[in-house]
C-alpha positions in Angstrom: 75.3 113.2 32.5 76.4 113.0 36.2 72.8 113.9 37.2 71.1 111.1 34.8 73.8 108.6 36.4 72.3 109.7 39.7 69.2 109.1 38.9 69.5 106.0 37.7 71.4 104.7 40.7 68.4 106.6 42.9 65.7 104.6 40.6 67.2 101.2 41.6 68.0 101.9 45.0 64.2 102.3 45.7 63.2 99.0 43.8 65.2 96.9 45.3 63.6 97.9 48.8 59.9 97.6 47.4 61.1 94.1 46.7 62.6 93.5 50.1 59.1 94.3 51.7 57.5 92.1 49.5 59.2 89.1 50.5 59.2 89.5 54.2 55.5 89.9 53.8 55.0 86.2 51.7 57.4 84.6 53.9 55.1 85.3 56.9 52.6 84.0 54.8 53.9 81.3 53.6 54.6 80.1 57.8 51.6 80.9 58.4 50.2 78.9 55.8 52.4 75.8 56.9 51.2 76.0 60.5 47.5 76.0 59.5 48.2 73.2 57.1 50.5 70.9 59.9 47.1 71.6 62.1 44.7 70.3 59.1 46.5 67.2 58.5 46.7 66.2 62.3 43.1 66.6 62.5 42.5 64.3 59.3 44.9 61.9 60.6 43.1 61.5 63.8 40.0 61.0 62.0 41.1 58.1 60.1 42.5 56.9 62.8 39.6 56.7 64.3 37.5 55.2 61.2 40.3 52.4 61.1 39.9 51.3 64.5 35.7 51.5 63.9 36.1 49.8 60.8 38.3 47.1 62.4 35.9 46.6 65.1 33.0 45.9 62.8 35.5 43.2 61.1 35.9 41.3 64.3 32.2 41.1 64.7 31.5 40.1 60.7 34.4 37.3 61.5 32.7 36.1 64.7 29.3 36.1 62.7 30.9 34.0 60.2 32.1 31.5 62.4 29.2 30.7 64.4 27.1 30.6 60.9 29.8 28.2 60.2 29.7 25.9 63.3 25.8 26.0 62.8 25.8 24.5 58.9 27.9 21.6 60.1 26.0 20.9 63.1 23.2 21.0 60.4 25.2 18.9 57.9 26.0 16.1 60.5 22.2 16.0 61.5 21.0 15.6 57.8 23.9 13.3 57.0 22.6 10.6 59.7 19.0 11.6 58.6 19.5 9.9 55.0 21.8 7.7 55.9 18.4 6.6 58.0 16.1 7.4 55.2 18.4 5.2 52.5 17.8 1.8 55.4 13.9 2.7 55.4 13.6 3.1 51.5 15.4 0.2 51.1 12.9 -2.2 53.9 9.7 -0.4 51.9 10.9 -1.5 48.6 11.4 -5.2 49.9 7.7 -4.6 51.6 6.6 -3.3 47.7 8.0 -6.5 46.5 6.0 -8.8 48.8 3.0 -7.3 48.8 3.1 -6.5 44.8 4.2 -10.1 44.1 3.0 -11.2 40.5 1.2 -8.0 39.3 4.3 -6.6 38.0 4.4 -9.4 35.2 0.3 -8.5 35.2 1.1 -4.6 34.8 3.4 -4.9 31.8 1.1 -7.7 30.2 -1.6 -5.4 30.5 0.4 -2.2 28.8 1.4 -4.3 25.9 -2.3 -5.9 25.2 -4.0 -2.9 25.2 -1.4 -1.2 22.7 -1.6 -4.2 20.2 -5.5 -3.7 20.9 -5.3 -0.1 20.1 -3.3 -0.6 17.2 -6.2 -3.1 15.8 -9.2 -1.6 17.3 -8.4 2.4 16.4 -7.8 1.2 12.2 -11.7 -1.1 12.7 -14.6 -0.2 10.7 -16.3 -1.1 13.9 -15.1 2.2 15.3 -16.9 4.1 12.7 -20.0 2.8 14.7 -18.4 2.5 18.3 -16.5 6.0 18.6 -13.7 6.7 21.4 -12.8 3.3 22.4 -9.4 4.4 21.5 -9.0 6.9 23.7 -9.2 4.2 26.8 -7.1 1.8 25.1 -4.1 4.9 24.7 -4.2 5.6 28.3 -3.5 2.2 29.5 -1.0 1.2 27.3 0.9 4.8 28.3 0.5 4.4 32.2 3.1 4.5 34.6 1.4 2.5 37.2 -0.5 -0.7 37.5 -3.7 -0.6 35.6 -6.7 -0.3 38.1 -9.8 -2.9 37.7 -12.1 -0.3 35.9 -9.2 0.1 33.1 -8.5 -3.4 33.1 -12.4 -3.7 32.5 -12.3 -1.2 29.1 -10.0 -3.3 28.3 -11.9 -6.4 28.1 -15.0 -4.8 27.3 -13.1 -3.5 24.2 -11.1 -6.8 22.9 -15.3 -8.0 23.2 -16.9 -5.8 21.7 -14.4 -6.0 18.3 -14.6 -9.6 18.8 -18.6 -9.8 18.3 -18.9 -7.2 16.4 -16.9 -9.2 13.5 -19.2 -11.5 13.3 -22.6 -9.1 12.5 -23.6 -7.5 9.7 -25.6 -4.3 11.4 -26.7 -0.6 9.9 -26.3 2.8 11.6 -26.9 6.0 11.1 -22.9 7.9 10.4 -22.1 11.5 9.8 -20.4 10.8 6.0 -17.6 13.2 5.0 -18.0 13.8 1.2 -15.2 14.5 -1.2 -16.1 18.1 -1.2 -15.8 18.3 2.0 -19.7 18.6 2.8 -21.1 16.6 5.2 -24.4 14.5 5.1 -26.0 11.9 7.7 -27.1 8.8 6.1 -27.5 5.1 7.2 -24.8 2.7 6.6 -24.5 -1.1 7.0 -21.2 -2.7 8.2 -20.5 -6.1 7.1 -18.1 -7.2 9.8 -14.7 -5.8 10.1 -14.8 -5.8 6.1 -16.9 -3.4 4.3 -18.8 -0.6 5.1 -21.9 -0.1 2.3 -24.5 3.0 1.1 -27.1 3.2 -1.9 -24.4 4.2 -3.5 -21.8 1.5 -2.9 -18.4 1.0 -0.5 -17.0 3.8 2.0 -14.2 3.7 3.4 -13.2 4.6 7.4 -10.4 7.1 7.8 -8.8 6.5 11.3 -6.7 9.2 11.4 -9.5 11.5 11.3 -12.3 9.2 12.3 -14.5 10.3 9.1 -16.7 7.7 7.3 -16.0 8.7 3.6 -16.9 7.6 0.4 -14.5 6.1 -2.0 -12.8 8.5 -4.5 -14.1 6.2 -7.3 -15.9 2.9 -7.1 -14.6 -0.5 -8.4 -15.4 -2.0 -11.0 -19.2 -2.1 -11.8 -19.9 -6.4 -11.3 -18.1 -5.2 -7.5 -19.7 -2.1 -6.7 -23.8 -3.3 -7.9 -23.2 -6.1 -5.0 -22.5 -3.7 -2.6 -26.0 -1.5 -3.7 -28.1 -5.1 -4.1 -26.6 -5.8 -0.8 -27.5 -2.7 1.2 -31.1 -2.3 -0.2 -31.4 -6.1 0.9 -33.8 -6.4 3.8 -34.1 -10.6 4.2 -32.4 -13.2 3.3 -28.9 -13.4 1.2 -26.9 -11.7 -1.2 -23.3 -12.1 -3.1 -21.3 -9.6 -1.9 -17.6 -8.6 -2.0 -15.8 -8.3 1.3 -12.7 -7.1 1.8 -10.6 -9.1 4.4 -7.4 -7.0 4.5 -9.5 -3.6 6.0 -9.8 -1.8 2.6 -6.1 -2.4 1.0 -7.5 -4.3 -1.3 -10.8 -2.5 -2.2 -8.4 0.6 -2.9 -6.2 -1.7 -5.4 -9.7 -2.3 -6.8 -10.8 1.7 -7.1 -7.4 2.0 -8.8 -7.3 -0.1 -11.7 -8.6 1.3 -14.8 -12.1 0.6 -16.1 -13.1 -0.6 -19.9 -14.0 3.1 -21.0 -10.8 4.8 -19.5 -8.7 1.9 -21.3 -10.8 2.9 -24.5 -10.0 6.1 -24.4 -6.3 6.1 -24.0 -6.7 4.7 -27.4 -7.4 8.6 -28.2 -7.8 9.5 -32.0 -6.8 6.2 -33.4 -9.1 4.3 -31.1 -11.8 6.7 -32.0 -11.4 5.9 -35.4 -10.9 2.3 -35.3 -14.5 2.3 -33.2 -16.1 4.3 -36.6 -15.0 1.3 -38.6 -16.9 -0.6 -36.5 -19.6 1.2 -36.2 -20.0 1.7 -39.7 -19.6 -1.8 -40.5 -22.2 -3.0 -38.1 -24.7 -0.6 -40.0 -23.9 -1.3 -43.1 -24.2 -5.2 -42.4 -27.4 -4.7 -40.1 -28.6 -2.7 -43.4 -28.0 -5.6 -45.4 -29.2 -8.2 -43.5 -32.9 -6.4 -42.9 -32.6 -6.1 -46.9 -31.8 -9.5 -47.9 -34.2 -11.0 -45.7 -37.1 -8.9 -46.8 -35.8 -9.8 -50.4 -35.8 -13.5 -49.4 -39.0 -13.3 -47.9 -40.2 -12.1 -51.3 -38.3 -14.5 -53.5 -39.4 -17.5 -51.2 -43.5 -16.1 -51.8 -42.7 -15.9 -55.7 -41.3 -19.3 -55.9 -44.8 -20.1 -54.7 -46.5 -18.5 -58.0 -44.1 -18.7 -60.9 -47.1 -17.9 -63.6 -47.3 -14.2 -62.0 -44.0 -12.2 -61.9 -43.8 -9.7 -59.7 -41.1 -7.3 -60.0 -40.3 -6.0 -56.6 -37.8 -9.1 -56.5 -35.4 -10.4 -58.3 -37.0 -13.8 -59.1 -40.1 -12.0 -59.9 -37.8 -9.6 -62.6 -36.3 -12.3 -63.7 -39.2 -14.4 -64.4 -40.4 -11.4 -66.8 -37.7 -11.3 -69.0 -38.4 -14.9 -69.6 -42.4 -14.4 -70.0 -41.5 -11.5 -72.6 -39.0 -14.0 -74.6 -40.3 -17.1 -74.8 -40.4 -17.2 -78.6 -36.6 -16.8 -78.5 -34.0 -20.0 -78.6 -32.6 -21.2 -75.7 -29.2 -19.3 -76.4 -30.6 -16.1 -76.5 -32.7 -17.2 -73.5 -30.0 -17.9 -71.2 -27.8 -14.9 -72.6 -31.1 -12.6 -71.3 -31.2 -14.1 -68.6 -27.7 -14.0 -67.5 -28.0 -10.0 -68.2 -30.5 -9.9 -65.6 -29.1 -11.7 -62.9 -25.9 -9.5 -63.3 -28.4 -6.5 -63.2 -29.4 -7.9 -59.3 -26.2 -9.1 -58.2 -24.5 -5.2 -57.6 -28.6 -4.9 -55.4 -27.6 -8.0 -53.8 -23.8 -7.4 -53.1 -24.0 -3.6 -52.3 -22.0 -2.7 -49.0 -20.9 -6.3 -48.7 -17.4 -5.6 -49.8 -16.8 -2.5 -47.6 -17.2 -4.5 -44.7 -14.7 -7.0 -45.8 -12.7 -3.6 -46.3 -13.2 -2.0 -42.6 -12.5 -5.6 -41.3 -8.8 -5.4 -43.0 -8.2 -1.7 -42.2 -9.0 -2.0 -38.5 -5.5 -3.9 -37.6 -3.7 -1.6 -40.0 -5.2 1.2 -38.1 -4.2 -0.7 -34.8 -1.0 -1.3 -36.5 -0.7 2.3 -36.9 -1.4 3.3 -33.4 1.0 1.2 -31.9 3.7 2.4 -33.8 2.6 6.3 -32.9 2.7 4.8 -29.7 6.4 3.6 -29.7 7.4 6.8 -31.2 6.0 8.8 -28.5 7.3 6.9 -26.2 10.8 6.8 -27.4 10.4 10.7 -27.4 9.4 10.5 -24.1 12.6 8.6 -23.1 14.5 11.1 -24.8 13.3 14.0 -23.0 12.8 12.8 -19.0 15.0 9.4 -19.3 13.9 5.8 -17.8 13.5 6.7 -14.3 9.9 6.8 -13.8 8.4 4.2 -15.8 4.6 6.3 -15.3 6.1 9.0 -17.5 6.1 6.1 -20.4 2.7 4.0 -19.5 0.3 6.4 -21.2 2.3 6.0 -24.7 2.8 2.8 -23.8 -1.0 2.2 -23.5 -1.8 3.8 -26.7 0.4 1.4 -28.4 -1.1 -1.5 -27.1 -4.8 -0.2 -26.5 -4.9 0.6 -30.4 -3.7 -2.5 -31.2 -6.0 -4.8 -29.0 -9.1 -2.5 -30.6 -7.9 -2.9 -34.2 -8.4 -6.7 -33.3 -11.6 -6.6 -31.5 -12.7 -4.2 -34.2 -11.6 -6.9 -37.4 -12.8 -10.3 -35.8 -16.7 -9.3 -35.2 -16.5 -7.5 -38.9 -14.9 -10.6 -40.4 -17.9 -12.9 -38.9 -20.5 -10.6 -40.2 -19.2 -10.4 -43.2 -19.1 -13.7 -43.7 -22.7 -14.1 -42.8 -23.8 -11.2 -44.8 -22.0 -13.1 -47.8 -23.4 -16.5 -47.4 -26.6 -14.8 -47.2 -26.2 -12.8 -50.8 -24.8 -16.1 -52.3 -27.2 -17.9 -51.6 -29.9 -15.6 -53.1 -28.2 -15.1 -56.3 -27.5 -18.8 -56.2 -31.2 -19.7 -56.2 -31.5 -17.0 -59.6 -29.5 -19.4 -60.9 -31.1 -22.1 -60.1 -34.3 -20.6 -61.2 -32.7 -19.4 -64.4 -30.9 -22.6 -64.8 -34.1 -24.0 -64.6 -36.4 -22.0 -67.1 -33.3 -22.2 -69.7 -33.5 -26.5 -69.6 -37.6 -25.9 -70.1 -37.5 -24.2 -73.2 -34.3 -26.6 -74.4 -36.6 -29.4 -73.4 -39.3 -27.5 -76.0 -36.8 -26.8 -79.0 -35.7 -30.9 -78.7 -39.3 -31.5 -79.5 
């Protein structure tokens, strides 16, 4: 135990002087260390030092640059200062000299700008400038210029109110590039009347301004217009009717849209269509009749002339056979014979007669008819889109009254032909009974004696 003790006490004995060494030798170290480091920082020190007092060197000599470049800009401000003050006395004496030497052409320069735009409004929307191109363009730049007109613009100027003046006045052809409405173009010669109407062989153009195109109307007026405007164009002497338009083609396009007899016909549709059958049929059937009745009148009138002979490809002549083949009756039986024949010509004579009487009566019934599909349509119509656009209604309202204005031109021509036609069969089967009257008294006259 006592030797383990000592060893113990020998084991610590000999750390704690390995530890002793130890820290002598990092303390040496450690001076060391601080000496080296105290040496460092004095050498860093001086070398800011020495950037500091570089750097504040270099200030003073930005500062003193600074300065002089300030000195210099108001030197420079003070000289430009009295130089417009100068320049503001010398603009002012030249505008006074402007003024005197401009004197009354500033009144003449906005005269001038407001002429030629009221003459480019006029002269640019002209028919003459279908055959006088571009005089526009001159009219444009005067009215937009800043500066008094010179004597050449001033001269387009005049030569342009001119030339629309004279032209006005003279009807003259020329030969235009005409757009058509397919968008094709063709060259053909065209005659100005004025500033009203430009004409072709096949009736009224019309100038577009915007684009400067000649192009023909998208329909022609009515046909009693348009025919004056072809008479007119093939017209090499002398004079001709002709429609002008004076308001520069508002009217003429009123004119291409109103409707024509045949589109107001057929917004009659299905009624109108049969309302015109009516007619039709009733204008045959009575042209029938009439070629009959006169031929049988013709026939009649030539067998009056020989009353011995009886011919029987008329009525006088059939009748005049019955009473050849019973003259040895009495004058009852006679006229009882005779009476039998007549009523075997009267259905020849009245045939047809009557169904014109009857087409005359249906054709306002049928009119009738249409105008009341019309209402109802239109009431329909109402219901469905309301009254806010009153085109929505004018086609049913057309049909209504189209239908009824053909029911009435259909009735009043089949009423007068019927009458005719009548007066014509009456008086045929009148003169049978005449005739029969007649041959009945000469055998009476007999039998009394």
């Amino acid at each position: 135990m006592k030797k383990v003790i000592n060893f113990v006490l020998l084991a610590a004995s000999m750390s704690a002087g390995i530890s002793a060494t130890a820290s002598a030798n990092s303390l040496d170290d450690l001076l060391k260390q601080v000496k080296n480091d105290r040496i460092s920082e004095a050498k860093l020190d001086k070398k800011r030092e020495a950037e500091f007092l570089s750097a504040r060197a270099d200030k003073q000599a930005l500062l003193n640059k600074a300065k002089k470049e300030l000195a210099d800009q108001n030197a420079r401000n003070a000289r430009l200062t009295k130089e417009y003050a100068a320049n503001e006395i010398t603009l002012a004496q030249k505008e006074v000299e402007l003024d005197n030497a401009t004197g009354t052409l500033g009144e003449m320069f906005g005269v001038s700008r407001a002429a030629a735009a009221n003459a480019y409004g006029a002269i640019s929307t002209s028919i003459v400038s279908a055959e006088f191109p571009g005089r526009g363009e001159a009219l444009n730049r005067i009215a937009n210029a800043k500066e008094i007109p010179s004597l050449p613009d001033l001269e387009e100027l005049w030569f342009a109110l001119q030339t629309e003046m004279t032209q006005s006045g003279k009807v003259s052809q020329f030969t235009a590039e005409i757009t058509n409405l397919d968008g094709s173009k063709s060259t053909e010669t065209v005659t100005r009347v004025g500033t009203f109407n430009l004409l072709s062989k096949d009736g009224f153009l019309n100038f577009n301004d915007e684009l400067g195109q000649v192009q023909p109307l998208a329909k022609q007026p009515a046909g009693y217009i348009s025919s004056t405007a072809s008479n007119f164009f093939s017209l090499n002497s002398g004079y001709a009717p002709l429609y002008v338009d004076p308001s520069r083609g508002a009217i003429l396009a009123l004119e291409t849209r109103k409707k024509t007899l045949s589109e107001f016909y057929h917004e009659g549709k299905q009624v109108g269509y049969g309302i015109t059958v009516l007619l039709i049929l009733g204008c045959l059937i009575a042209l029938e009749r009439m070629i009959v009745l006169g031929a049988m009148g013709a026939k009649i009138r030539a067998q009056e002339k020989n009353m011995e002979q009886p011919n029987e490809n008329n009525p006088l002549g059939r009748l005049l056979k019955v009473y050849h083949d019973n003259k040895a009756v009495d004058a009852e039986t006679l006229e009882l014979k005779l009476d039998e024949a007549i009523l075997r010509e009267t259905p020849k004579v009245d045939r047809g007669i009557n169904l014109i009487k009857m087409f005359a009566a249906i054709a306002p019934l049928m009119g009738l008819l249409g105008t009341v599909i019309g209402m109802i349509m239109t009431f329909q119509t109402i219901t469905l889109f309301g009254t806010g656009d009153p085109k929505i209604m004018a086609g049913n309202i057309s049909l209504a009254l189209v239908t009824t204005a053909l029911g009435l031109i259909c009735a009043l021509p089949l009423i007068l032909i019927h009458s005719i036609v009548a007066s014509r069969s009456k008086s045929l089967l009148q003169k049978l009974d005449e005739q029969s009257a007649g041959l009945i008294a000469a055998i009476a006259e007999k039998e009394s004696k």
